[in-house]
N, C-alpha and C positions, 0 to 999 in steps of 0.2 A: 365614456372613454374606457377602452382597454385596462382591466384590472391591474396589469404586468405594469402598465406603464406608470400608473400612480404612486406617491408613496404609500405602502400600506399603512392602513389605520387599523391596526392590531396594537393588541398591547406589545409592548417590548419591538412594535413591527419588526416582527416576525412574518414568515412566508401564508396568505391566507390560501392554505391550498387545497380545502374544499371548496372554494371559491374559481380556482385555478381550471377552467379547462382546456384542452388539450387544442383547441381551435383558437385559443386566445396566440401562442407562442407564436406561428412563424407574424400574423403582425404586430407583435409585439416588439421582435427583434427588426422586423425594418424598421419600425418606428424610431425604437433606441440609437438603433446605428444611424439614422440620421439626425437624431440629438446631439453623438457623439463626435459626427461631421459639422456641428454649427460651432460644437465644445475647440474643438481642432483648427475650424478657421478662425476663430476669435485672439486664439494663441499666433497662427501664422500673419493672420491681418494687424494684428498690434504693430501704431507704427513705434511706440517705444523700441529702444535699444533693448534687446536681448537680456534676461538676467535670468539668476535663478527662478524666481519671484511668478515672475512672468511667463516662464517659458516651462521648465524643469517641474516648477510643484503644480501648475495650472494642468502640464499634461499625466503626473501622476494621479488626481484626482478628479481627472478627465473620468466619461464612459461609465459611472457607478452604478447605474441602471442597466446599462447591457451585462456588465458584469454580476450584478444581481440576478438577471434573467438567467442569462446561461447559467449558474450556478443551481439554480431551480429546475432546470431543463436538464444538463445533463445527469444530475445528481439522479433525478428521476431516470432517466436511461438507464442507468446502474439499477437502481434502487427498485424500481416499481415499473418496467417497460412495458411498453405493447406494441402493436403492426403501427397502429397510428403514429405512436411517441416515435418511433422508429422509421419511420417515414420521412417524416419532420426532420429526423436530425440528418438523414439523406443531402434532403434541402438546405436547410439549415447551413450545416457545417463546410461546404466552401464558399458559402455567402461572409459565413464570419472570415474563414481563410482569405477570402478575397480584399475582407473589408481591414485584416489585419497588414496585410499587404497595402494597402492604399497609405495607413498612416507611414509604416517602416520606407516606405521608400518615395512619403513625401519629401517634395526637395527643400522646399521654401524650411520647414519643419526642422528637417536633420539640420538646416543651415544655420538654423536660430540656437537647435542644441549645438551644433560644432562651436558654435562662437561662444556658449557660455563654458563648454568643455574647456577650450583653448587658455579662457582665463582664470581657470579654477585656481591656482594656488595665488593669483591674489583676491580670493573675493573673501575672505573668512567665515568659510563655511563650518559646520560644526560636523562631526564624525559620519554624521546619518548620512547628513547633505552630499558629504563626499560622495558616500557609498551611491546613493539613490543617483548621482549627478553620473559615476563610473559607470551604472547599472543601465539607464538610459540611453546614454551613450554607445555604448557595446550593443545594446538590444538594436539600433539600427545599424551600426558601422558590420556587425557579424550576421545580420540577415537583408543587406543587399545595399544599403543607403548609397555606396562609394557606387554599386555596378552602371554599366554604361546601360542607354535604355533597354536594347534589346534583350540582356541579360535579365535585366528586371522582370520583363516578361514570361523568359522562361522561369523565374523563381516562382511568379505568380501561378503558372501551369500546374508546376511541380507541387506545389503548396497546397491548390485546389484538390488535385490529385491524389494526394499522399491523406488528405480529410477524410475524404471518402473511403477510400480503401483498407482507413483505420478502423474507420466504424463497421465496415462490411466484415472485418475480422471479427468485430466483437460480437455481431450479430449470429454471424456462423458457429461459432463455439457456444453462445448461449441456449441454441435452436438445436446445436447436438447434444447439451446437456439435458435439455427438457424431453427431448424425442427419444432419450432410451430407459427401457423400462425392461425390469427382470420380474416377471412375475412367479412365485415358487406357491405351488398348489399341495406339496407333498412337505408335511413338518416336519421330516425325518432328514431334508434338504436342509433345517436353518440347522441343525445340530452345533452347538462350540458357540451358537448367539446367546448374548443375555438375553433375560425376559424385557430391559426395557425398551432394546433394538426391535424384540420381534412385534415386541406392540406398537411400537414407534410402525413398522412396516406394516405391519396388518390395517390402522391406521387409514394410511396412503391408498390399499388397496380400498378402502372400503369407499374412501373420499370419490374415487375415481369410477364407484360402483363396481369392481372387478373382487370375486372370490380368492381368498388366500394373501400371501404378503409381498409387497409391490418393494424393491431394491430399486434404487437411482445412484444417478453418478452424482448426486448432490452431497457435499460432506457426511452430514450426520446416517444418511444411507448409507453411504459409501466404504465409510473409512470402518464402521465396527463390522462389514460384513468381512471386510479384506485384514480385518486385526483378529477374527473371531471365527467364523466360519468354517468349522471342519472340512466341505466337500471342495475341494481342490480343485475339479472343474467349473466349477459354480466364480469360483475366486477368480480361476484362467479368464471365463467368457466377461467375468466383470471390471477383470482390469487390463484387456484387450481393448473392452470398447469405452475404457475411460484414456487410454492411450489411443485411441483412434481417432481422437475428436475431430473433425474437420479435414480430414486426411482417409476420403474411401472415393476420389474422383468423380464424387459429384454434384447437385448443386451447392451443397455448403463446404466444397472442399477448400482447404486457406490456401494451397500450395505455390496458385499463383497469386495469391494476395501478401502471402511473403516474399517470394520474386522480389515482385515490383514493390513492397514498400522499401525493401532494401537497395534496393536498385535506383528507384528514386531519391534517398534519401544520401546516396554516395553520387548519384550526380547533384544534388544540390551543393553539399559539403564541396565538391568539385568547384564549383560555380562561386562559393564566396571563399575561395582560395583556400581548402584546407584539403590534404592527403585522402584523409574517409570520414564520416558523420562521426566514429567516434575520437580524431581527434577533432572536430568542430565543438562534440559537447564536453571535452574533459576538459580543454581551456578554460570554462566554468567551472570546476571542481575543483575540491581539495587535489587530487590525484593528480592534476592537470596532462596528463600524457597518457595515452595507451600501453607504450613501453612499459610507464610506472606500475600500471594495474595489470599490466600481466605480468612483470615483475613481482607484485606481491603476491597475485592470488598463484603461482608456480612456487612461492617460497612457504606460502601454506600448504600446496600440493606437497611440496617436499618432507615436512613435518605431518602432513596428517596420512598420507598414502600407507605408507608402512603401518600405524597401527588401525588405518581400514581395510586392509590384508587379514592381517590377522584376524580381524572380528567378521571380517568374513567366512574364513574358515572355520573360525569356531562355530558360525553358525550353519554353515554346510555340513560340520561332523554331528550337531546337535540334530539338524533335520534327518538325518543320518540313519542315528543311532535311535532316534526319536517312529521314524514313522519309514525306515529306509528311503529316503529320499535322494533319487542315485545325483541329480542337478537340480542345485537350486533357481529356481525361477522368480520373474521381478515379484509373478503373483503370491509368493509364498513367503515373501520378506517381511511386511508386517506380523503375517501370522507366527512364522516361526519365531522373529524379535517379540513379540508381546511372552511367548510360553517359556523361554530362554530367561526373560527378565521376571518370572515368575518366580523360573527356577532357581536364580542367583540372586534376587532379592526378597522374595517373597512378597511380590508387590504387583498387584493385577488392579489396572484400569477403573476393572468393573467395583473393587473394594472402596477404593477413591470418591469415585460418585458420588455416590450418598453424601461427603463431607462438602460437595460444591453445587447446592441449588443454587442456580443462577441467580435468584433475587439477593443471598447471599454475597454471594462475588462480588456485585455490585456493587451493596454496601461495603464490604472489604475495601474495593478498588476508593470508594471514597471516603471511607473514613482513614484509608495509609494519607492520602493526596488531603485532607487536613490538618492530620500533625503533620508531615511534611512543611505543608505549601496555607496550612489557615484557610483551605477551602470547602466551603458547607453546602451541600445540594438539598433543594426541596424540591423534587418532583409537582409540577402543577399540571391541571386536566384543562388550563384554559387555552391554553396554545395549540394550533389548527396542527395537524400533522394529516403526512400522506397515506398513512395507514396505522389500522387501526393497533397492528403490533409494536407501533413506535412508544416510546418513551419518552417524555419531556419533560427536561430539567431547568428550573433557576439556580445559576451559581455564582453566593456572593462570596466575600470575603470577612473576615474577623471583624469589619467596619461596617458590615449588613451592605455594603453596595455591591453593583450590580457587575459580575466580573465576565458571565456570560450565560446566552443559552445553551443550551444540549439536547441533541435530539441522540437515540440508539434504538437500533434496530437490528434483534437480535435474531431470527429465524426466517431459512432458506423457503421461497415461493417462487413460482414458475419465473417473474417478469425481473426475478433478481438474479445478479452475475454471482459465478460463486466466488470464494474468498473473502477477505474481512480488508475493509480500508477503514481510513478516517478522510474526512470533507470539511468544506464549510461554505455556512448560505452566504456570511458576510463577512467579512475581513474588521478587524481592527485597526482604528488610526487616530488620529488627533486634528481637527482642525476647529480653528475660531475658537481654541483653550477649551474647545468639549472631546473625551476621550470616549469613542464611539466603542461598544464594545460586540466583539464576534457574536456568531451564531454557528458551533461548534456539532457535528453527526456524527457519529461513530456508524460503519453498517458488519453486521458478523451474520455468519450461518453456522447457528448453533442447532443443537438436539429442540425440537419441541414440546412442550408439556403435553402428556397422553391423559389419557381418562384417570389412570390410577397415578399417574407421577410427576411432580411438576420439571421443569425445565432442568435437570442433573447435568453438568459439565465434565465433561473426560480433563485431565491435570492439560491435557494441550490446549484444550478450550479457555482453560482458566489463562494461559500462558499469552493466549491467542487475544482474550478481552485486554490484560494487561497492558500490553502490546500496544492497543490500538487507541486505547485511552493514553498511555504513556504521547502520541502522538495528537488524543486532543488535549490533553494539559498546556505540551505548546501551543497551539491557536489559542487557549483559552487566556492564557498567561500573556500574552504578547500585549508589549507594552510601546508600540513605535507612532510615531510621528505620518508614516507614509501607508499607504495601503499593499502598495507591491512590495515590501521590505515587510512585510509584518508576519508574524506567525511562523509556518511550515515554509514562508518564504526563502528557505535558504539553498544553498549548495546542496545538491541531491545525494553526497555520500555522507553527508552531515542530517539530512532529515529523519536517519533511522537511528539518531544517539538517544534523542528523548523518549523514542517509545520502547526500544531495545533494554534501554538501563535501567525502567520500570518492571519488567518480565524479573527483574534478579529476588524482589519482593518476596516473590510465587515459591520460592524454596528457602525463606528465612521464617523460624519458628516463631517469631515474635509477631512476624507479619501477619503468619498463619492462624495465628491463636486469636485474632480480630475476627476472621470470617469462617472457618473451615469448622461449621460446626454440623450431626448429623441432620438431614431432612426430620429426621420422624423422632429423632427422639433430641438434639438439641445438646447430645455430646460434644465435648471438642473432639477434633481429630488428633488420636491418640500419640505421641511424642513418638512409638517406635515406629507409625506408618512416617509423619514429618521426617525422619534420618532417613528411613527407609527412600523418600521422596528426594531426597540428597544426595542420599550413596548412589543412585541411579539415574543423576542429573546427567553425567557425563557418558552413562548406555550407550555405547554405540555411536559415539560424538565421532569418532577416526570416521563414519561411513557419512555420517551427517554433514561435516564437515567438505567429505570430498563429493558428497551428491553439488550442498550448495557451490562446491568449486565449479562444478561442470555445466553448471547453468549460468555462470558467470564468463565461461569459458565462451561458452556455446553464444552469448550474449557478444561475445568482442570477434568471435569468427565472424559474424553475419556485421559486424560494424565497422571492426578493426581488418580483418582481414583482405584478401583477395577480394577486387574488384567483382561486386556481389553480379554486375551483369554477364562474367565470366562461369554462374553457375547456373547448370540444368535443371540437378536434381534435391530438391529440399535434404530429405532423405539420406543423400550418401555424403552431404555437406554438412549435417549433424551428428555423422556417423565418425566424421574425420575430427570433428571437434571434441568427440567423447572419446577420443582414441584413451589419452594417457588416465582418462578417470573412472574407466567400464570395469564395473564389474559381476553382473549379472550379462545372461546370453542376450543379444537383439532378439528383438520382439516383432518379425515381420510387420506384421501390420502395423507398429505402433512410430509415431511420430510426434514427438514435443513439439518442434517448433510451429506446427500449425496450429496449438491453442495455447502458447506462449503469451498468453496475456498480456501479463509485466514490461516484456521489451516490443510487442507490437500493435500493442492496444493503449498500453496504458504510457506513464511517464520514463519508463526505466529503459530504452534502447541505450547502448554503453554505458549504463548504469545499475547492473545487476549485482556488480560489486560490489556495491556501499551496501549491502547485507554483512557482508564480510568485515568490509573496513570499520563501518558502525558498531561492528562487535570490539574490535578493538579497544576504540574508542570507551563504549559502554561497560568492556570487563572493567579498566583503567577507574572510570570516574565510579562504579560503584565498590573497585576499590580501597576509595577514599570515604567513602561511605562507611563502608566496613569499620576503617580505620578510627573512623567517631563513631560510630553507634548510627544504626540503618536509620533512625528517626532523629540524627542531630539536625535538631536545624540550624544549624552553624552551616553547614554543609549542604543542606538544602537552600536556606537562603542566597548560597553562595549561588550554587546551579539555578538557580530564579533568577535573580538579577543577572546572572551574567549568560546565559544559555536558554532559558525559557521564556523569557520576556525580549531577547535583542534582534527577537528575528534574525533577519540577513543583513543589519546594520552595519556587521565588519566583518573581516575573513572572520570564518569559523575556527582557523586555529588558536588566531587571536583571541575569539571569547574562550576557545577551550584552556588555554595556556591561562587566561585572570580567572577561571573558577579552579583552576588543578594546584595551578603555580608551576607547572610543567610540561612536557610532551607527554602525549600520551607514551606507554610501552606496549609494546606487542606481547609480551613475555605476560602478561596479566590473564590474558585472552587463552595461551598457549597454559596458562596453569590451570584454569578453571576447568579447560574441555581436554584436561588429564590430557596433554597431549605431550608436557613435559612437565616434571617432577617438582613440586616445589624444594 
């Protein structure tokens, strides 16, 4: 029998994915999904009366093998892709759309939930049950259950449609990252690089058998040649064709794959009665309205515009005065902000390094997460992983039991998307009194270790792992009853508090003095570079602040706005969305929204916000942190129990309000990123 389909027999079963080949998946997944079809009629064929029991928890822990698979399957598309993998998920992805359709708008199905909906205030369910019973519920009444058939139909179209077209985004943007190469034969070209970027780059070229030093639009490429790089045209041609990605009209152009995903996704929101897609998805949010979220993110536009004016200028008269630079250009922002914060803090990137080899950080990030939280990692070499750069962890608690796996995967290769997420193979839950626990992945694109240097972190890096673990602590922590309630399962403006409010760590002296110590010789990092790292927290926060607005922006035009089939041009429609936030010249060639990952690839369409809102949130409760001491556990424990173990059990302001004891403040947020005075 098909490997996929078994349970594995691994320790901890775990994914056995040298074992895993790539001809196993698509029948894998027919097979599952017709598991899940006998799982589904057994629930609709019950002639019992409808209850919880029977109905509600039977179809929660319905499908745990497909969902297993896919979990394995797409993670790899991210993670580890190829033509083949990518073929598959072609195929693949509106067979599952299809087959998620078949459940949502069974009749017999929605009937048996209507009727335990109907009697929920007398059944004496417990808090979960509610949630899990409301969440059900919603999950077909808002994607089609009520429609008449014909209706259903076109959901089904749309649905098939909108699969594909996702993935064909993601494909495009990953095949123009891999496909452009800057090769510099003359070393008088990297001028302004460290030695460990140029060896980092020489590196790649040698890999690829080509003389001299090979630049990509892959982070660790990318970002020190556009922070560092004296030659200015070198910078122009490099951050032209990282703004170009998918946007030169031809095969891998996105322009009409955004069209039509938007286009699609406003006739669907049409079709189950809503105004546009994003208010179908904010009725799920904390924010619940569009109104609301472009009410807030215009009332951060209003507080942070004004002081990113100004630091704009400042850094126009510094380019200026520095190197006559008559207009500042997008491509000269990093570099100019890196030389500016040199000048005003005495604090350069490249000094940093040395205090963050990555094996370090690691341990940093988990020895804070056990005074914290009493969690201990032991790295083991028994568990199967997909490649050989992965990392795997057992993580138990203060009581040696087993809290969960970890896999990390720290450095950029061709088959990998760029950016940094967190995943997970298997969800957390409770049934038959045994509490199943996660299998938690972190994936980053970090620098790699060269011949003479191991793996050195730039302070964003550091900020960036923080980040992303902050968001596996949730999954790992999660303590619920149901599988779809468990973990990251929650409100999408709510899933960036846990990994957001751990980044606050990365600039507290006490944290630092854990991990921040030199590669070579095993110094701490010296207390006036830590202020130093402080006093420069807030750098340019007025420009930071109003970039993340305009992606937010840019995020509710193509959602919230004007009927998306009303528009022609990608281009002059993102152009109108950057109106009130521009401040650098347009860049002919270059177009965001065709490798806008986030809102058309990934989970974030109307939800580009919760960056924003999450920050709130996150200044607030590390507030209170503050206010006990960064390692009370009084305070941790509080944020455990009530935020990092409840999943999507209850509203999220509700767990927020029983760990705070209050609302959050906005004014928390607005003091830390100096954007008003304490």
């Amino acid at each position: 029998m098909n490997i996929l389909n078994k349970p594995f027999d691994t320790q901890f079963h775990t994914a056995p994915f040298s074992k895993i080949k790539n001809e196993h998946f698509f029948p894998a997944f027919k097979r599952a999904i017709e598991k899940v079809r006998k799982e589904i009629n057994a629930i609709t064929n019950n002639s019992e009366k409808p209850t919880f029991k029977n109905t509600i928890e039977a179809l929660d822990f319905s499908g745990k093998e497909l969902d297993r698979i896919s979990s394995i399957f797409f993670n790899l598309n991210s993670a580890e892709t190829n033509e083949e993998i990518q073929k598959i998920a072609q195929e693949v992805s509106p067979l599952l759309s299809e087959f998620s359709n078949d459940i949502t708008l069974n009749k017999i199905l929605f009937k048996r939930i209507k009727s335990v909906y109907e009697e929920r205030n007398t059944l004496n369910l417990t808090t979960e049950q509610k949630t899990l019973l409301d969440k059900k519920y919603k999950s077909f009444s808002r994607n089609g259950a009520n429609l008449q058939e014909d209706k259903k139909q076109q959901l089904r179209t749309i649905d098939k449609e909108l699969s594909k077209l996702k993935l064909k985004f993601g494909e495009n943007v990953l095949a123009e990252t891999n496909k452009f190469e800057m090769l510099i034969t003359n070393e008088a070209d990297l001028s302004g690089l460290p030695d460990g970027a140029k060896e980092a780059a020489q590196q790649l070229a040698e890999s690829k058998n080509k003389e001299g030093w090979l630049i990509t639009l892959d982070y660790p490429s990318y970002i020190p040649f556009m922070t560092y790089a004296d030659n200015r045209e070198l910078r122009k041609k490099l951050a032209i064709a990282s703004g170009a990605k998918a946007f030169k009209n031809d095969a891998l152009d996105n322009q009409d794959n955004v069209l039509q995903i938007a286009k699609l996704r406003y006739q669907r929101a049409k079709l189950l009665g809503y105004k546009t897609h994003a208010h179908f998805v904010l009725e799920e949010r904390m924010a619940k309205t569009p109104e609301k979220v472009e009410a807030f993110l215009n009332e951060l536009l209003e507080k942070a515009k004004p002081a990113a004016l100004k630091e704009y200028k400042e850094l126009e008269s510094f380019a200026k005065e520095l190197d006559n630079i008559d207009q500042l250009q997008k491509w000269d922002a990093s570099y100019y902000a890196e030389k500016l914060k040199q000048k005003l803090f005495n604090l350069d990137d490249e000094k940093l390094k040395p205090y963050f080899k990555l094996e370090n950080v690691i341990d940093g990030v988990f020895n804070i997460s056990e005074k914290l939280y009493g969690l201990h990692f032991e790295e083991i070499s028994t568990i199967d992983k997909y490649h050989e750069d992965v990392f795997t962890y057992k993580v138990t608690n203060d009581k040696g039991e087993l809290v969960s796996i970890f896999y990390a995967d720290f450095f950029p290769r061709p088959g990998k998307r760029n950016g940094a997420w967190m995943t997970s193979y298997k969800p957390q839950y409770i049934k038959n009194g045994k509490n199943s626990r996660p299998h938690i992945s972190i994936v980053c694109n970090f620098t790699k270790p060269t011949k003479s240097k191991p793996s050195l972190l730039t302070f964003n890096e550091v900020t960036t792992l923080f980040h992303e673990f902050g968001h596996a602590l949730h999954g790992m922590l999660a303590n619920t009853t149901y599988p779809s309630i468990s973990g990251t399962s929650v409100f999408w403006d709510f899933v960036e508090l846990p990994s957001q409010v751990l980044e606050n760590w990365c600039y507290e002296k006490e944290a630092l003095e854990l991990f921040a110590t030199h590669f070579e010789t095993g110094d701490l990092i010296p207390m006036e570079l830590i202020e130093k790292i402080k006093a420069s927290s807030t750098f340019h926060e007025g420009m930071q602040t109003l970039r993340q607005i305009s992606f937010g922006l840019l995020d509710m035009n193509w959602h919230a706005g004007e009927s998306p089939e009303t528009i022609k041009n990608v281009k002059k429609h993102e152009e109108k969305a950057f109106e009130n936030t521009k401040l650098y010249p347009d860049v002919a060639e270059n177009c965001m929204s065709t490798s806008f990952s986030h809102i058309f690839q990934g989970g974030y369409s109307a939800g580009y916000y919760s960056y924003k809102w999450a920050e709130v949130l996150d200044a607030d409760a590390f507030e209170y942190f503050k206010e006990e001491g960064i390692f009370s556990k009084e305070v941790a424990t509080k944020f455990k129990n009530n935020v990092l173990s409840q999943g999507g059990t209850e509203d999220p302001m509700t767990l927020y309000k029983r760990f705070r004891g209050q609302e959050p403040k906005p004014e928390a947020l607005l003091k830390r990123a100096g954007l008003i005075k304490n």
